[in-house]
C-alpha positions in Angstrom: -19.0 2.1 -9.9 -21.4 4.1 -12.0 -24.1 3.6 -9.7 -22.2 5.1 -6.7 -21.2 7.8 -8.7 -24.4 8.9 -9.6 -26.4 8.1 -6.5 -23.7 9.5 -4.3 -21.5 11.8 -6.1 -18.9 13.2 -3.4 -18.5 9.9 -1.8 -14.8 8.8 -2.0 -14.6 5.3 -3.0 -11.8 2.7 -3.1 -11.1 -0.6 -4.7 -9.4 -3.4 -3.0 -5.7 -3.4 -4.8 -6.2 -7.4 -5.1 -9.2 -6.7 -7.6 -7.1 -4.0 -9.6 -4.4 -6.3 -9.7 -6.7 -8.9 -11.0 -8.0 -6.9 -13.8 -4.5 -5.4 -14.8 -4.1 -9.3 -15.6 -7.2 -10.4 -17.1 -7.2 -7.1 -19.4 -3.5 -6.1 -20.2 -0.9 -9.0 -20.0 -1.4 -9.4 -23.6 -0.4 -6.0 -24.0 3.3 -7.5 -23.1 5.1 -8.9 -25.3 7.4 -11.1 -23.1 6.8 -12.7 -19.7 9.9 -10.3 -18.6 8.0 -7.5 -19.5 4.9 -8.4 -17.7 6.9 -8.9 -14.4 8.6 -5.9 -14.7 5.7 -4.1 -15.2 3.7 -5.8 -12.4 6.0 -5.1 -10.3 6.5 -1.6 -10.6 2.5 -1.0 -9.8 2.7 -3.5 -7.1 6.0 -1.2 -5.4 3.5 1.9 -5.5 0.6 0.0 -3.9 3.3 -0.6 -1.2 4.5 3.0 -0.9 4.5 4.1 3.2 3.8 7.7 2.5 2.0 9.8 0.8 5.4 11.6 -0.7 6.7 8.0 -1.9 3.4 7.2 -3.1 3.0 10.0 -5.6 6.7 9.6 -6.6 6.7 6.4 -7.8 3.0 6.5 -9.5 5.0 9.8 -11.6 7.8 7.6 -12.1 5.4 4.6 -13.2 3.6 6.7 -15.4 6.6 7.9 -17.3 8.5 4.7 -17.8 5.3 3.1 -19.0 3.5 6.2 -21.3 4.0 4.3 -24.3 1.4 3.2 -26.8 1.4 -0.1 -26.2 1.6 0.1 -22.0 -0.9 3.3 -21.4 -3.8 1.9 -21.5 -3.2 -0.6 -18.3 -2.0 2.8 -16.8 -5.2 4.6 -17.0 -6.9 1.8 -16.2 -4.7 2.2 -12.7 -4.2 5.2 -12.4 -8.2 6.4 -13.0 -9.5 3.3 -11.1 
């Protein structure tokens, strides 16, 4: 990623969502401290990588964002949200 950024600074570049997904769970499941947890927060990224519009899509990052701005949770959300 750095090298894209610094060899071609404007381009736009995107991630497959299977990879993300992938690193959320190699990096921050043990951020969780039950299985419950975990799912629900899974599950809340995965419903924004399925949003239809571009509306629903910002809506329920904000909404993901808020329910999950604690200490404990934020860092798996920038990872997300700046990835």
């Amino acid at each position: 990623m750095k090298a894209i950024r610094t060899t071609l600074p404007t381009a736009v570049v995107f991630l497959c969502a299977w990879h993300v997904a992938k690193n959320v769970l190699q990096h921050y499941k043990s951020a969780f401290t039950t299985e419950e947890a975990w799912e629900t927060f899974n599950s809340a990224f995965h419903h924004i990588l399925q949003s239809q519009t571009e509306e629903d899509y910002e809506e329920r990052l904000l909404q993901f964002k808020t329910t999950y701005s604690d200490e404990q949770t934020k860092p798996a959300v920038d990872y997300i949200v700046n990835t």
